[in-house]
C-alpha positions as CSV (number, residue, x, y, z in Angstrom):
1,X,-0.7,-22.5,-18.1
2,X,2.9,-21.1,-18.9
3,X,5.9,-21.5,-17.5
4,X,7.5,-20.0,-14.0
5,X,11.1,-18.2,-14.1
6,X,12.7,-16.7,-11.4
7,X,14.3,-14.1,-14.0
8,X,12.6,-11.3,-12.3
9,X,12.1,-9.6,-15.8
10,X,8.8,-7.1,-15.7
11,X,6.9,-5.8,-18.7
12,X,7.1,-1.7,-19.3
13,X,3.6,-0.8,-19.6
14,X,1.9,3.0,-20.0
15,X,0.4,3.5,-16.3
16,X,-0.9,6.9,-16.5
17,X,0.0,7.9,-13.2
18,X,1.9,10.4,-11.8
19,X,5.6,9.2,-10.5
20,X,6.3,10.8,-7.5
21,X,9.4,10.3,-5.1
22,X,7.8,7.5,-3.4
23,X,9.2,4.3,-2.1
24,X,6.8,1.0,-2.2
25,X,7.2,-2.2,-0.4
26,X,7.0,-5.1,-3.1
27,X,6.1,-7.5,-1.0
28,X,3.4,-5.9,1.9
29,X,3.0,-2.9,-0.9
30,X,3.7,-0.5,1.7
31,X,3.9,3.3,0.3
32,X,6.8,5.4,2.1
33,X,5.9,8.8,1.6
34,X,9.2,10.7,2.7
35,X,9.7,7.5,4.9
36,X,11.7,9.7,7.5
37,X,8.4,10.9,8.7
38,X,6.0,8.2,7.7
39,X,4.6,5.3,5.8
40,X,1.6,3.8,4.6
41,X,0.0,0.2,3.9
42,X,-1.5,0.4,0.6
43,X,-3.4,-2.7,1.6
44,X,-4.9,-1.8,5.0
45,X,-4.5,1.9,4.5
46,X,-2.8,1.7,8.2
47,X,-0.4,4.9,9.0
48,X,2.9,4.5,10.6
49,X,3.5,8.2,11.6
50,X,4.8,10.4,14.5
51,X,1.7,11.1,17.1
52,X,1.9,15.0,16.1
53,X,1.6,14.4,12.3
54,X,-1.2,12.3,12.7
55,X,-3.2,14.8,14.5
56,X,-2.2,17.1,12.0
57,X,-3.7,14.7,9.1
58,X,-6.3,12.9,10.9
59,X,-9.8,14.0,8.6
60,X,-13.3,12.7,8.0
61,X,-15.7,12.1,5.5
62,X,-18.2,14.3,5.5
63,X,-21.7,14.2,7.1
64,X,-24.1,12.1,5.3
65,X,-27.3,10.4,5.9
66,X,-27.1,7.5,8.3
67,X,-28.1,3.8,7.2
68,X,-27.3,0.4,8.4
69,X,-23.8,0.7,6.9
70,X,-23.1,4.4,7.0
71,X,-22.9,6.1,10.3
72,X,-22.8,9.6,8.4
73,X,-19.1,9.4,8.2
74,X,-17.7,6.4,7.3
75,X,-19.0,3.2,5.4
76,X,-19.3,-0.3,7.4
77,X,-19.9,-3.9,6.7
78,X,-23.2,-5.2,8.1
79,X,-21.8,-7.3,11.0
80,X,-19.9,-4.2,12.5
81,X,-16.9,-5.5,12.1
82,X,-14.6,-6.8,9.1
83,X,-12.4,-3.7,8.7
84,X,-9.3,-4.5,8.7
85,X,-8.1,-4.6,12.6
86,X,-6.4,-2.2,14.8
87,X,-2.8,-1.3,14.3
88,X,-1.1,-3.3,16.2
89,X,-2.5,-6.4,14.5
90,X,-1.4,-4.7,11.3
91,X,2.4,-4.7,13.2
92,X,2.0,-8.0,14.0
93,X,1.3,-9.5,10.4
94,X,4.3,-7.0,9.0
95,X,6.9,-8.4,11.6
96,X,5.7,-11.8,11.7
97,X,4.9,-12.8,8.4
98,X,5.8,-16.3,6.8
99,X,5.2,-15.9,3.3
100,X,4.9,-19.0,1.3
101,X,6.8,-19.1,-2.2
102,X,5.6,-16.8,-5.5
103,X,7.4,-16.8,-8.9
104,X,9.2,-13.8,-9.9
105,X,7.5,-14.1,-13.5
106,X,5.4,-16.6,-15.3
107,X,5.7,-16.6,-18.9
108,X,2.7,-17.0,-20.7
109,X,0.5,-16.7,-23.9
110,X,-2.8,-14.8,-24.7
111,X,-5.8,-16.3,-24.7
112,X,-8.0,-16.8,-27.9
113,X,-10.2,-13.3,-29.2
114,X,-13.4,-13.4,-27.4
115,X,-16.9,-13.2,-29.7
116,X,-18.2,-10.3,-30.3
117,X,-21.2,-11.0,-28.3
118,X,-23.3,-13.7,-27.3
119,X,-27.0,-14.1,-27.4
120,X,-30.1,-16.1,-27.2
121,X,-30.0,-16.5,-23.6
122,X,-26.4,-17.9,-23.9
123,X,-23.8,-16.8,-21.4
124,X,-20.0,-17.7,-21.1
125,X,-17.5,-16.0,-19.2
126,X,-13.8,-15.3,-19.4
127,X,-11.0,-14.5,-16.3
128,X,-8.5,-12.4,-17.3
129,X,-6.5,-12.8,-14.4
130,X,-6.6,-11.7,-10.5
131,X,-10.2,-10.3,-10.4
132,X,-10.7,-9.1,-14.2
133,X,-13.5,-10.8,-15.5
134,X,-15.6,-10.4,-19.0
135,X,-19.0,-11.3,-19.0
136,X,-21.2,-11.8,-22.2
137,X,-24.7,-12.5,-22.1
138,X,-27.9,-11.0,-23.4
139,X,-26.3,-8.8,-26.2
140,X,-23.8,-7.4,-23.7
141,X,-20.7,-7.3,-22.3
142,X,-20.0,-6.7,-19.1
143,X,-15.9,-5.9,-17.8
144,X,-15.4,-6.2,-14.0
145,X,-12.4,-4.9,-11.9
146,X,-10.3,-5.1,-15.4
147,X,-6.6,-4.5,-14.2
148,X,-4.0,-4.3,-17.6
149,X,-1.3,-2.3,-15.1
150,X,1.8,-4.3,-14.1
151,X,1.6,-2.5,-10.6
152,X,-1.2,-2.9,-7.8
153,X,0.3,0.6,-6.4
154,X,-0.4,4.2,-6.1
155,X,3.0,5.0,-8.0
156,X,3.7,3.4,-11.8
157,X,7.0,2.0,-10.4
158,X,6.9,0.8,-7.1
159,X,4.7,-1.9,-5.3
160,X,3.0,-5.1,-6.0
161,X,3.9,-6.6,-9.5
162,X,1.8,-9.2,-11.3
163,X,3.6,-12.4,-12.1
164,X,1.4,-13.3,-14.7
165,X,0.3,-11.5,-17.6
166,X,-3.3,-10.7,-18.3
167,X,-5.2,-13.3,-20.0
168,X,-6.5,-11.5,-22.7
169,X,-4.6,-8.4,-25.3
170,X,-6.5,-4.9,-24.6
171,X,-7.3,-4.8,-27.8
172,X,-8.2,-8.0,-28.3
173,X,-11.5,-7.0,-25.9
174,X,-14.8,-7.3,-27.6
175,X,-17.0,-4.0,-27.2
176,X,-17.4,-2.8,-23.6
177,X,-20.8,-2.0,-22.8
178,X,-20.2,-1.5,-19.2
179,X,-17.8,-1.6,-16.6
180,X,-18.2,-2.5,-12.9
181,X,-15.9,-1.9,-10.9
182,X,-16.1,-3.2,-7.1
183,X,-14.1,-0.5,-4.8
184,X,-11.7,1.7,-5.0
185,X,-8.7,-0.1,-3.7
186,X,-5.7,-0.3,-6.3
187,X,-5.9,-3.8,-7.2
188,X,-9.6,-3.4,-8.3
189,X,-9.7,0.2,-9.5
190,X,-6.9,0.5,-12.0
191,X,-7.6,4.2,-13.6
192,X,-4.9,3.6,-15.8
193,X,-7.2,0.5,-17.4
194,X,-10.6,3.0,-17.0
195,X,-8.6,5.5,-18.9
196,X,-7.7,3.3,-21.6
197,X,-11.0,1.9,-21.4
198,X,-12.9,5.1,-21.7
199,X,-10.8,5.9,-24.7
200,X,-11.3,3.1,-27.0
201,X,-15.1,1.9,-26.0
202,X,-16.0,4.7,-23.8
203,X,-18.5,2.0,-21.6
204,X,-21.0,3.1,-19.0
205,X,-19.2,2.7,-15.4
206,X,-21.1,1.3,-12.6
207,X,-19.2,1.8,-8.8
208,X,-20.7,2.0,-5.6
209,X,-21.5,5.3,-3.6
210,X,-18.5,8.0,-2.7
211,X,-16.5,5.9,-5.9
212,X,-17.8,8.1,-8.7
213,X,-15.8,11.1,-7.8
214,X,-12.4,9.2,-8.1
215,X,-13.6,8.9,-12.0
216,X,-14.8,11.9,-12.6
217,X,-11.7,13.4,-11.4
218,X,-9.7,11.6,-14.1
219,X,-12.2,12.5,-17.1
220,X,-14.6,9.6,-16.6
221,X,-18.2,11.1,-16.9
222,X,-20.2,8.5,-18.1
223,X,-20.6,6.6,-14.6
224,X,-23.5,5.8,-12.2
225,X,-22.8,5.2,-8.6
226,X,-25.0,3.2,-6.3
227,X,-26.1,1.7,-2.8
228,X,-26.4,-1.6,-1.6
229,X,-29.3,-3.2,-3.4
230,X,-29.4,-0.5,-5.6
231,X,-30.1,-1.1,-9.9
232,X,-29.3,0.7,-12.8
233,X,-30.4,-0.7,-16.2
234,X,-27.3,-1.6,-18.6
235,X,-29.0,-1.8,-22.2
236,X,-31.8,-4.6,-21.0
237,X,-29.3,-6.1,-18.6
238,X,-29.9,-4.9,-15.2
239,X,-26.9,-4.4,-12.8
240,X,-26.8,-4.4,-8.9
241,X,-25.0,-3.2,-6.3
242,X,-25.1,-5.7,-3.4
243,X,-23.0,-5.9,-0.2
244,X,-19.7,-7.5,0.5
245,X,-17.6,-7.2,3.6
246,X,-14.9,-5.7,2.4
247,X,-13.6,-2.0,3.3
248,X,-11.8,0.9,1.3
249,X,-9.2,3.5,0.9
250,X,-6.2,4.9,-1.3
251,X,-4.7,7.2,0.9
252,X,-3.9,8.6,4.7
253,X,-7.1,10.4,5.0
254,X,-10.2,8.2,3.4
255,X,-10.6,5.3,4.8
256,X,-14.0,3.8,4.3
257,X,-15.4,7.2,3.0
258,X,-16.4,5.2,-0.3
259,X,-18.6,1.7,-0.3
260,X,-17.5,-1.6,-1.5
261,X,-20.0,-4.4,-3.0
262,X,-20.5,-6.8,-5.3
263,X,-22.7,-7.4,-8.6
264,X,-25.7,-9.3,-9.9
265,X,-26.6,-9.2,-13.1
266,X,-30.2,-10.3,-13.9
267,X,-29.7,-12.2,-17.5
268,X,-32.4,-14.0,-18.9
269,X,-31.1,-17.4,-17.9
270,X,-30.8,-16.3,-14.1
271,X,-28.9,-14.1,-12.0
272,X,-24.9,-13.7,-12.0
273,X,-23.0,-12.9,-8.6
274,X,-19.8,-11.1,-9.1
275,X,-18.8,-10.9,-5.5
276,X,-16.0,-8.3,-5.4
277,X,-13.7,-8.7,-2.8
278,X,-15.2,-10.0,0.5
279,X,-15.0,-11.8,3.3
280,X,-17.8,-14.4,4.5
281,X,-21.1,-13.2,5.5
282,X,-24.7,-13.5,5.7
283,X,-25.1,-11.1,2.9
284,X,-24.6,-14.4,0.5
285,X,-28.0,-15.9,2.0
286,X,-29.7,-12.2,1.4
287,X,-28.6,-12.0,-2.1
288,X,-29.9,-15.4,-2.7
289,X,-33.4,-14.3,-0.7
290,X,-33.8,-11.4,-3.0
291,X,-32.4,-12.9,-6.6
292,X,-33.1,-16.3,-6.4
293,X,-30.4,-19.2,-6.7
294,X,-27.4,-17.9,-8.7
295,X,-26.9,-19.1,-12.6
296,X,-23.2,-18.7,-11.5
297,X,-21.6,-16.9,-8.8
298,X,-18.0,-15.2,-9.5
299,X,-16.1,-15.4,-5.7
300,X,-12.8,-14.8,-4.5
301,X,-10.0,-17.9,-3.2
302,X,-7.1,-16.0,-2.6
303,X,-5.5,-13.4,-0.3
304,X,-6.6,-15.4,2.8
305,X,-3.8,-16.1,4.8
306,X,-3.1,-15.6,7.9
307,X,-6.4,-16.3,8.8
308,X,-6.6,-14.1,12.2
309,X,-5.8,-10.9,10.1
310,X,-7.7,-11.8,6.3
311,X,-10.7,-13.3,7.7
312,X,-12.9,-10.2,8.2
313,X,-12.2,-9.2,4.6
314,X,-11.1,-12.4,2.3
315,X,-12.7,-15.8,2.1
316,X,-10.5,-18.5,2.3
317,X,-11.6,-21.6,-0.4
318,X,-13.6,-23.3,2.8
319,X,-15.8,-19.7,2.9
320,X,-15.9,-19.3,-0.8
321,X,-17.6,-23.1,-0.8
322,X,-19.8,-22.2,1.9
323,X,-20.7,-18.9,-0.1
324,X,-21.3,-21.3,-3.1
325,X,-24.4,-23.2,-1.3
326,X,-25.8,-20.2,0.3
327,X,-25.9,-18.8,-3.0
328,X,-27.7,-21.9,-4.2
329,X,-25.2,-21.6,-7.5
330,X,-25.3,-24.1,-10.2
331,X,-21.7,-23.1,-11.0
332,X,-19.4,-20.8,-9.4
333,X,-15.8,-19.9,-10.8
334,X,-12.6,-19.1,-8.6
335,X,-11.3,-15.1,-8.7
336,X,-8.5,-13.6,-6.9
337,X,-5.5,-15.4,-7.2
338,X,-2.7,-16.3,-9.0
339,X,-1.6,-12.8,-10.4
340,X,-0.7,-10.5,-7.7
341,X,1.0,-11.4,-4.4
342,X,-1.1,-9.9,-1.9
343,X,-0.9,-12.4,1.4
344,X,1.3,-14.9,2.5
345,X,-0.3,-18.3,0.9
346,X,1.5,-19.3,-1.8
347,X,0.8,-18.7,-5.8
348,X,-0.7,-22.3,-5.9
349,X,-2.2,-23.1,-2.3
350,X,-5.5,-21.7,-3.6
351,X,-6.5,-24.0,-6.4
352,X,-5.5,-26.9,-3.9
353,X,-7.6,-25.4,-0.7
354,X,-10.2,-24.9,-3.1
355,X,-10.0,-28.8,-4.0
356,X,-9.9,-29.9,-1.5
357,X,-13.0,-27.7,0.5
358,X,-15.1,-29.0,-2.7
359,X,-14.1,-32.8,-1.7
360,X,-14.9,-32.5,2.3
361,X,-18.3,-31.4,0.7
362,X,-18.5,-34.1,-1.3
363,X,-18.6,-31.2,-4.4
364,X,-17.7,-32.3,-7.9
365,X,-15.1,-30.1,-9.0
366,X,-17.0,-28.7,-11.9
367,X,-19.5,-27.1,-9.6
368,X,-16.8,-24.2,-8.5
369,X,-14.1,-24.4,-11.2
370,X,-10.9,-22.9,-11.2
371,X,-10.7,-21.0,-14.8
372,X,-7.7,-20.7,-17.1
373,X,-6.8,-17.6,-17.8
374,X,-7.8,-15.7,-21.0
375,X,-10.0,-18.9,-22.1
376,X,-13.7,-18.4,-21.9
377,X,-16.1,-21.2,-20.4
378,X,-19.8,-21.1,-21.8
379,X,-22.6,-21.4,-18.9
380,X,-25.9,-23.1,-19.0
């Protein structure tokens, strides 16, 4: 699994973005723009400005049709609530935090070259570290959230840095069919990686509504943008958007003016949940009313604590277990941990909550696993 060092040492890496004269927190990843005036959570999108300047910058998303999670300006999570809460909580968790203990580094080795492709019904998935993961099944292979960027930031040198190398070399990626990618936040849409991407495999890109434009504007053409619920068809292998409860953002003036879901991707063995980033919700039982029981569901462990402030919009490993029987999952394997640190739980706490929320439900482990990364597991 590699081994931790406090050396602090970080891998250059060719970001693509712009550097600016920003400052970023590396441990809340707060963005100070010209912090004299004000500064910005990169996480919650919360501003810390004068009253004037935020009248001055306060915009909107533009009028749209209304559904049950768009009110024709912003996006919303079904239950109404789950963004993240008012400022003041956001002050409270920033003063008040107890952050629990991260490596400055873990040393690591690549995982083995993935197939090709796989076929004849077969399916096996690899993580590649926080929420990257490859899926190959039907012919096809399927790359979700992929993140190859040391930073989780809006600037190339600033702000949350992973501790643990991707699991996989870039070019050690089979061919890229499509790409899915969950919301537009910076740990999940890394358009340094789409670039790359786009450059060398030049995949179909699958993001929910309002997310399309934030590709295009970089070059990206070849994407399809959808709704809750909403399919496009992948080569044979049909993709959905479903919910999550989740919110957006990825800068002073947008937030929730895209949509945020997860995946299913209808294989000929069963349906595959890729959850994206979420809290708990009933949107697990719908997606298991309209798909069926999951072959294997793909959900998020980490980023939980403290629980007052994550719960709207990250599971803990209790939820994620919970999310695993709605789903009605033969497996399901752990995302969203272990690379970046986002919340205050600690770089291991995780796996072990996870353990131990499969043993007060009298779960084997191998029914939600914890992957290694860059090693692939086949799935009945």
């Amino acid at each position: 699994m590699g081994i931790e060092s406090s050396s602090g040492a970080r891998r250059d890496t060719e970001s693509g973005r712009h550097t600016l004269p920003f400052s970023v927190c590396s441990v809340c990843s707060v963005v100070k723009l010209f912090p004299s005036t004000f500064s910005v959570c990169s996480v919650c999108s919360v501003v810390k400005i004068s009253l004037p300047l935020l009248f001055f910058l306060c915009a909107c998303a533009g009028p749209g049709r209304r559904t049950d999670h768009f009110d024709g300006r912003r996006f919303h999570n079904y239950e109404g609530e789950g963004r993240h809460t008012g400022t003041a909580k956001v002050f409270k968790w920033l003063f008040t935090r107890e952050r629990r203990p991260w490596p400055d580094q873990i040393l690591s080795t690549y995982g083995p070259k993935p197939p090709s492709t796989v076929a004849n019904g077969h399916l096996r998935v690899t993580f590649v570290g926080h929420s990257t993961v490859l899926l190959q099944a039907d012919g096809r292979n399927i790359l979700f959230d992929p993140v190859w960027s040391e930073r989780v930031s809006p600037v190339s040198f600033a702000g949350p840095a992973r501790v643990l190398p991707p699991g996989l070399r870039f070019e050690d990626l089979p061919p890229i069919h499509v790409v899915a990618v969950s919301h537009d936040h910076y740990d999940h849409m890394d358009l340094a990686t789409l670039l790359r991407l786009k450059k060398m495999h030049n995949p179909l890109f699958v993001v929910p509504l309002g997310c399309k434009k934030r590709l295009t504007d970089e070059g990206i053409r070849r994407v399809i943008e959808l709704d809750w619920w909403k399919k496009t068809d992948a080569g044979g292998l049909p993709v959905h958007v479903v919910p999550a409860r989740h919110f957006s953002g990825r800068s002073l003036t947008d937030r929730d003016s895209t949509l945020w879901g997860g995946f299913v991707v209808q294989t000929r063995g069963g349906p595959v949940l890729y959850a994206g980033d979420t809290g708990y919700g009933r949107h697990f039982r719908q997606i298991r009313a309209r798909f069926g029981p999951m072959r294997l569901s793909v959900l998020p462990i980490g980023a939980y604590l403290p629980r007052w402030f994550m719960r709207p919009v990250h599971m803990d490993p209790a939820d994620a277990v919970q999310a695993h029987l709605d789903l009605g999952s033969r497996r399901s394997m752990a995302m969203h941990f272990g690379t970046f640190p986002l919340a205050d739980e600690g770089r291991l706490d995780p796996p072990r909550d996870l353990a131990a929320a499969l043993a007060a439900r009298g779960l084997a482990p191998t029914a939600f696993f914890v992957p290694e990364e860059g090693f692939g597991t086949d799935v009945p």
